[in-house]
C-alpha positions in Angstrom: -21.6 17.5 5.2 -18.5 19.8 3.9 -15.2 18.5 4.0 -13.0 20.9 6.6 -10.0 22.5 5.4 -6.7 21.3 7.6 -4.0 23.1 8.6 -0.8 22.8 7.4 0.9 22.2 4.1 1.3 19.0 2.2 5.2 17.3 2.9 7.2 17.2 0.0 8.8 13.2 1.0 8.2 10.5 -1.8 5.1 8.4 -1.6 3.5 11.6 0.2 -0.1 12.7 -0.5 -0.7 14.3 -4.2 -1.5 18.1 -4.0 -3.9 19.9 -2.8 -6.3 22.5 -5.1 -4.8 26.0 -4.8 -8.5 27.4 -5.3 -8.8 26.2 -1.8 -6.9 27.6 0.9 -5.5 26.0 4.2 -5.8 27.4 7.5 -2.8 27.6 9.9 0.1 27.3 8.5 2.9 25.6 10.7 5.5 27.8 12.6 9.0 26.4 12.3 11.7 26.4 15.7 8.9 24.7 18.2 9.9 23.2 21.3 11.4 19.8 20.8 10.2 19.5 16.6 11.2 20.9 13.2 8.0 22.6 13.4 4.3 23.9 15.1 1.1 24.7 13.9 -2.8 24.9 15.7 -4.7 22.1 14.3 -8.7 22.7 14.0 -9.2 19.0 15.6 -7.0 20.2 18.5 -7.3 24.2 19.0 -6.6 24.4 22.7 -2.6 23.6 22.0 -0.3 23.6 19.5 1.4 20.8 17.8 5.2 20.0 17.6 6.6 17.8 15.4 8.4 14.3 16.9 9.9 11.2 15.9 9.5 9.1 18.2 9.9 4.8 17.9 6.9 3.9 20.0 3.5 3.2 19.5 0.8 5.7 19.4 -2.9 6.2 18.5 -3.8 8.7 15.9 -6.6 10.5 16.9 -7.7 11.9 13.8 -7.9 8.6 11.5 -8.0 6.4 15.0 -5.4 4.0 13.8 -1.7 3.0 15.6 1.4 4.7 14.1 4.5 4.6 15.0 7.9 7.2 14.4 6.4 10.8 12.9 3.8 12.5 14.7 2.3 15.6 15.6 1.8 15.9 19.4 0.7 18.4 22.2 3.2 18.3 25.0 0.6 19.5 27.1 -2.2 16.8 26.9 -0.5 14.0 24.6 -2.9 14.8 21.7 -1.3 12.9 18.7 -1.8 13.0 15.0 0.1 11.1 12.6 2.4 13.5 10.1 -0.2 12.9 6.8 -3.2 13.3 9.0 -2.2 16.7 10.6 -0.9 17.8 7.3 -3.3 16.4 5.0 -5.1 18.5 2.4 -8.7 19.4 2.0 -9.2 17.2 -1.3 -7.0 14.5 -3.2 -7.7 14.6 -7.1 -6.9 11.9 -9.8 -6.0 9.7 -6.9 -4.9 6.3 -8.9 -6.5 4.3 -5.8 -9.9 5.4 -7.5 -9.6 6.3 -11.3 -13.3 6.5 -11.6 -13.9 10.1 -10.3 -11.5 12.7 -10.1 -12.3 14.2 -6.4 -12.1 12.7 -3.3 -13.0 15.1 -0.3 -11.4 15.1 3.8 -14.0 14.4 6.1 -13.3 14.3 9.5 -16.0 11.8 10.7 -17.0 8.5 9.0 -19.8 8.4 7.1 -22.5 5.7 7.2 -22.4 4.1 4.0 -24.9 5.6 2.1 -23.5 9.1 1.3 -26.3 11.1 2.7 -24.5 11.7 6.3 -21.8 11.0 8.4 -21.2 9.5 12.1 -24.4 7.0 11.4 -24.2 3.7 13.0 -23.5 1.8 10.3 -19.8 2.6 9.6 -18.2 2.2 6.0 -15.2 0.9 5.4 -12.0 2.0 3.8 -12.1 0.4 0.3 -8.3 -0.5 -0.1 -7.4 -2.0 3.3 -11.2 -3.2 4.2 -10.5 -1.8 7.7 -13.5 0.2 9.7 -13.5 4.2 9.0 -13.3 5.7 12.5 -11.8 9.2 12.0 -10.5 10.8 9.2 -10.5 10.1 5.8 -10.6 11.1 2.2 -14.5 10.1 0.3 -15.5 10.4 -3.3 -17.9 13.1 -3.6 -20.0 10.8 -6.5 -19.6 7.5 -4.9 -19.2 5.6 -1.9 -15.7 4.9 -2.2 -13.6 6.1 1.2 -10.1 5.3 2.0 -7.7 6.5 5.5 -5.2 9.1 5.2 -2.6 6.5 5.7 -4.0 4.5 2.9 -4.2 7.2 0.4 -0.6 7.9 0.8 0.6 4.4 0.0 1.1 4.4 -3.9 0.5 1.3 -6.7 3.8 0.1 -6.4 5.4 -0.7 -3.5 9.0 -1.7 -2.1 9.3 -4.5 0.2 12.8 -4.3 1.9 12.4 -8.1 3.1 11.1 -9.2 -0.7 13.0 -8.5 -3.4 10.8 -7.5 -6.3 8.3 -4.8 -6.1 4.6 -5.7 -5.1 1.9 -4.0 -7.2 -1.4 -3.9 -6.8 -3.5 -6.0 -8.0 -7.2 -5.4 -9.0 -10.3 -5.0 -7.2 -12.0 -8.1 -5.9 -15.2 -6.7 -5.0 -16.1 -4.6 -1.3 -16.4 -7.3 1.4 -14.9 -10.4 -0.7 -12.1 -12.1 1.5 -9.3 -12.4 -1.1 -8.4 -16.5 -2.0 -4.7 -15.4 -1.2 -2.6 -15.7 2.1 -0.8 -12.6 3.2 2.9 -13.5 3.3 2.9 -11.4 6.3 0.1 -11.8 8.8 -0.6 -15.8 7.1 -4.0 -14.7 6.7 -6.8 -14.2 4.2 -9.0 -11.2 4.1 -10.7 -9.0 2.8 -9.3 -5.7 1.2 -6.8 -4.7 -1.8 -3.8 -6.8 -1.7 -0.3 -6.5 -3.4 1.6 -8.8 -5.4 4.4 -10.0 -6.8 3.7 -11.6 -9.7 6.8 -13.4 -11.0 7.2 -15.7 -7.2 3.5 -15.4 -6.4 3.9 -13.3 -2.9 1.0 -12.1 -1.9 0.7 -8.9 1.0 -2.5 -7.5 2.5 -2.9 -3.6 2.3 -3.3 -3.4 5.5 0.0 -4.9 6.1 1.8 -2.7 3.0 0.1 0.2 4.9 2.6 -0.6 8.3 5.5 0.7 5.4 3.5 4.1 5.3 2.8 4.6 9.3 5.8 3.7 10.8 5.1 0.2 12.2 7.1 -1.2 10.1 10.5 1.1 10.1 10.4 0.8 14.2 9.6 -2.9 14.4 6.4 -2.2 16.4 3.1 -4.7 16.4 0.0 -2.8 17.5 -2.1 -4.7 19.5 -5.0 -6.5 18.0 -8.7 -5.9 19.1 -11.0 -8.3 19.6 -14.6 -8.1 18.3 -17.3 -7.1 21.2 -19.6 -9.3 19.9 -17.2 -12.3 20.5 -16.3 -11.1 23.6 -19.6 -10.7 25.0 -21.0 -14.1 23.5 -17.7 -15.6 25.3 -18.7 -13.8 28.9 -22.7 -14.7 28.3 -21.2 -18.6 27.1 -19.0 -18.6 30.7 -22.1 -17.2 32.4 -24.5 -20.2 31.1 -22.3 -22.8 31.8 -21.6 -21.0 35.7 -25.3 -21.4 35.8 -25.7 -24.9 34.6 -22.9 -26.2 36.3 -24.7 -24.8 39.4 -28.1 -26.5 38.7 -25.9 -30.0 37.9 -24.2 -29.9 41.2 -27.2 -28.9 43.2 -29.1 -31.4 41.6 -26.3 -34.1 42.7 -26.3 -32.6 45.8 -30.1 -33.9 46.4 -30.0 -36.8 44.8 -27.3 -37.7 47.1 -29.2 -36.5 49.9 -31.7 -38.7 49.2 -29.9 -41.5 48.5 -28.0 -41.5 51.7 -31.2 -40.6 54.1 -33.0 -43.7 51.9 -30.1 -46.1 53.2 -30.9 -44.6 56.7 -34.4 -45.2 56.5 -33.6 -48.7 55.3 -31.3 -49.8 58.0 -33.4 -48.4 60.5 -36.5 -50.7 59.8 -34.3 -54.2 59.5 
C-alpha cells in the first residue's frame, strides 16, 4: 500500500515532527482566519468539512491515530470530527528519524498494517515500537522493516523534560519488541512493555507511553484518559458470572429436592408409627 500525502504543512513548535521531502508535495494547504481557529484546511480523512484549529482543555479522541488528546486539535464544527494538531498536519514521510537509525525512511500510512509488511488493516495488528501500544490509525512505518511508531510518538524526541523531575530523562535502549521492561514507571507504578526513559543519575524510570502524555496534551491539561479493558477479560469475566449463575442454580435445586425428600420421608415415617 502507498503511503497518502496529508494536507497541511509541518508546525514550526520545538519537539515538532522533522521535515517533510520537498520532492513530495502536500495537498490542501490550510486557510488562515477560520471560524473560531488560527486556521482551516480540507483534510483527505475528512473531505465533507473543513477543519478549524482549537485549543481546547478536555479530552478527545483522535480519529486518525485513534488515541486521547487533549488541548490542540483540529475539529469540524459541523460533525465533531477531531484530529490531533501533528496528525492533521503531519507529513507524507519522516527521514533520519533518531527513533529508528537503521533506515533512513519511514512512510504515513493511514491504516495499520498486519505485522508482516505485505498489507495493511489484517487482523493481526502491529504495534508501535516505542510505546508498545496497538497501531489503530495512523502512523509512520519503515519502508525496509517492520518497525511502526504513532504520530504522537514520532514527535516526542530522545531527550525529554519532566517539569515534576528535575533532570532530563533520555532514552534508554531497546529491550527487545514485546519484553516487559524490569523497571517501574515512576508515573503509572507499572512495568511494561515499550521504550522507557531515564534518568540515570537518581534512577527514575518513565514509560513512553507516559512521556508521550507531554506530547498530546494530557499532561499540560491534567487530564487521565480512561483506560480500556481487554475483551477477552471481559468476556471470560461475563462467561465466569454465567457458570457460576448456572451452578449456583443446579446447587440450590439440588437442595431443594433433597429437602423435599427428606421432609416427605419424615412424613412417611410418622405416618406408619
Amino acid at each position: 500500500m502507498n503511503p497518502r500525502n496529508l494536507s497541511g504543512k509541518l508546525p514550526a513548535e520545538d519537539g515538532a515532527l522533522p521535515e517533510a521531502s520537498q520532492s513530495q508535495p502536500q495537498q490542501h494547504e490550510p486557510e488562515h482566519g477560520g471560524d473560531g481557529g488560527d486556521g482551516e484546511m480540507v483534510h483527505f480523512s475528512h473531505p465533507e468539512h473543513r477543519l478549524a484549529r482549537f485549543d481546547f482543555p478536555y479530552l478527545f479522541l483522535c480519529m486518525g491515530c485513534k488515541e486521547y488528546g487533549a488541548g490542540k486539535r483540529f475539529m469540524c464544527q459541523i460533525c465533531g470530527f477531531q484530529l490531533h494538531e501533528f496528525c492533521a498536519m503531519a507529513p507524507p514521510s519522516l527521514h533520519d528519524h533518531p527513533f529508528h537509525p537503521k533506515h533512513q525512511h519511514l512512510l504515513f500510512f493511514e491504516k495499520p498494517g498486519n505485522g508482516d509488511d505485505s498489507s495493511s488493516g489484517g487482523f493481526l495488528r502491529c504495534k508501535c515500537d516505542i510505546c508498545g501500544k496497538p497501531v489503530k490509525g495512523f502512523s509512520f512505518r519503515c519502508a525496509c522493516c517492520s518497525f511502526d511508531v504513532h504520530p504522537c510518538c514520532a514527535a516526542m524526541t530522545r531527550r525529554m523534560e519532566l517539569p515534576a523531575h528535575g533532570h532530563p530523562l533520555l532514552l534508554a535502549p531497546d529491550a527487545g519488541a514485546g519484553v516487559a521492561t524490569s523497571f517501574v514507571c515512576q508515573v503509572c507504578r507499572r512495568r511494561r512493555s515499550g521504550r522507557v526513559y531515564q534518568c540515570m543519575p537518581c534512577g527514575y524510570y518513565l514509560h513512553a507511553k507516559c512521556a508521550k502524555d507531554m506530547v498530546n496534551g494530557l499532561y499540560e491539561h491534567g487530564v487521565v484518559p480512561p483506560e480500556k479493558s481487554n475483551p477477552l477479560v471481559a468476556v471470560a469475566k461475563v462467561t465466569i458470572n454465567a457458570l457460576f449463575s448456572v451452578i449456583g442454580g443446579l446447587i440450590e435445586g439440588i437442595g431443594e429436592g433433597i429437602g423435599e425428600g427428606f421432609v416427605e420421608n419424615i412424613g412417611r415415617s410418622r405416618g406408619r408409627s
